[in-house]
N, C-alpha and C positions, 0 to 999 in steps of 0.2 A: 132807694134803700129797701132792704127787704122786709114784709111782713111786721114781726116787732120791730125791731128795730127802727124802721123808719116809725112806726106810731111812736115810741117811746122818744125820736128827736122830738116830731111833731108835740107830743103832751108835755116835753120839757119847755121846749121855745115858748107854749100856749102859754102856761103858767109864769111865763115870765115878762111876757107884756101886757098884763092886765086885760082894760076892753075895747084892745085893737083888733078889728076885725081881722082876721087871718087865714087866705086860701091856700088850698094844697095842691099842687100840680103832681101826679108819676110822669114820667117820662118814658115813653113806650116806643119800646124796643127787645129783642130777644135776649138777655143776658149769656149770654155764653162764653167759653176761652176762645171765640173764634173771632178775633179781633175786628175783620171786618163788621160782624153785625155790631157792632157799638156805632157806627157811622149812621144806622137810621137812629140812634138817642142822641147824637152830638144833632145831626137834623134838626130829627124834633124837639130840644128842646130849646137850641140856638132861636129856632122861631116862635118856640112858647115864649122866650124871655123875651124876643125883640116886640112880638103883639101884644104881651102884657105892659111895655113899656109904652106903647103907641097907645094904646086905648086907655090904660089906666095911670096916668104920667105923674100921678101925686102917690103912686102905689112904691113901698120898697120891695125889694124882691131879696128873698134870702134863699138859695142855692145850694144842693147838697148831695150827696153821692158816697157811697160805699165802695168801697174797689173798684170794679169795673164800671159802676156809676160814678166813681170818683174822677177817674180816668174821662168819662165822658165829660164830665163839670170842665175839668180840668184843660180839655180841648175846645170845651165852649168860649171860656175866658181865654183861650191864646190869642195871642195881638198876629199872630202868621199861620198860616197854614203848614205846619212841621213837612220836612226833608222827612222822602218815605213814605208821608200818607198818600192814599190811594188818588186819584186825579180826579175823582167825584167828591172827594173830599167838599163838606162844607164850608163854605167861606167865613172867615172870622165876623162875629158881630159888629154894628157901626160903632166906633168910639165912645158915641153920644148914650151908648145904651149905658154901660159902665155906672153912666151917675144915677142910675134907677137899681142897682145892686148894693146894697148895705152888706152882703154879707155870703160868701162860698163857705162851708163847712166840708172837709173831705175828710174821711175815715177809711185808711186803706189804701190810699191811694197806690198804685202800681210803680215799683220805683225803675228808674231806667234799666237798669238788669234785671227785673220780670220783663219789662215792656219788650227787651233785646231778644227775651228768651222767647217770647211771642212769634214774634218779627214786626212788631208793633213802632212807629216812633215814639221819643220821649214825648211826655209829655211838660209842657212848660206854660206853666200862669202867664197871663198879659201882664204886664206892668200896670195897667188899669187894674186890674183885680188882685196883686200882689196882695197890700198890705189890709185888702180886705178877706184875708183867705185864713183860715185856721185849718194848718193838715193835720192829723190826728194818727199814729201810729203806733201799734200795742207792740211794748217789747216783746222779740221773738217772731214778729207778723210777717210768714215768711213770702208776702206779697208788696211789700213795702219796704219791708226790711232784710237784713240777710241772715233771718232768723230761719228758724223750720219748725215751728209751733203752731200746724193749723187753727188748734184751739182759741189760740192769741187773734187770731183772725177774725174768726166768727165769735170773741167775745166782747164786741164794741156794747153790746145793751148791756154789759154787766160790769164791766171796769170803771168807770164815773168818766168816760172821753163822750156819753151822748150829752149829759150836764156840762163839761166846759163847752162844748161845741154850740149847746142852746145860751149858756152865758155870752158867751164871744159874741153871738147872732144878737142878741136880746140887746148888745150893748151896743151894735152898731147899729140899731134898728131906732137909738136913740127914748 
């Protein structure tokens, strides 16, 4: 997530679990419309999440992504390797990681007809990660939606969708 944005998820979620410790992982990678470079953040973070679940197994992990970091989440959680991604593609996480995830928050997410307009494939939640996933989409957000309000896009820190998203997280986080 970007600069504010991603702090103001982070200081919404903080404030809402009390004095549970709480790391931050970025996921690194180039952000750009060139869809291939999303495959070194689907990498990197499919292995942040799987090492963070290996070594710290009493930890939850709460998951998050802005458009094209949403897209990245987004193919993190798939139970298959999508028709169309590249053949270096990353391979989906073990099953077993799943129950170390309380919570994917996406904002933005690219919807099949951005993804098509890319040449990108859809992206589609694992069934493991379905009903732990809150997507978040500003009316008009012409990357998610079949809006044309760039505005609507870049104003996830100021419509109240970083607060439901830190709710949602806060509450599966128990």
């Amino acid at each position: 997530m970007p600069g504010r944005f991603r702090q103001d998820f982070i200081d919404a979620l903080r404030s809402k679990i009390g004095e549970k410790s709480m790391g931050v992982y970025g996921v690194d990678y180039p952000a750009t419309t060139d869809f291939p470079t999303a495959m070194a953040g689907i990498y990197d973070a499919g292995t942040h999440v799987e090492q963070t679940a290996a070594n710290c197994p009493q930890s939850k992990l709460v998951l998050g992504g802005f458009s094209q970091g949403a897209a990245v989440m987004g193919f993190v959680t798939a139970a298959a390797i999508p028709d169309g991604a590249p053949l270096d593609a990353p391979r989906p996480m073990p099953p077993e990681v799943a129950d170390h995830v309380a919570a994917v928050t996406l904002f933005g997410m690219p919807s099949v007809a951005f993804m098509h307009s890319i040449g990108a494939p859809p992206i589609v939640i694992g069934p493991l990660y379905a009903e732990k996933t809150i997507q978040l989409c500003a009316p008009g957000d012409p990357v998610c939606s079949s809006g044309g309000n760039w505005a609507a896009h870049n104003g996830y820190a100021d419509d109240g969708m970083v607060e439901q998203a830190a709710v949602f997280a806060a509450g599966r986080l128990g």
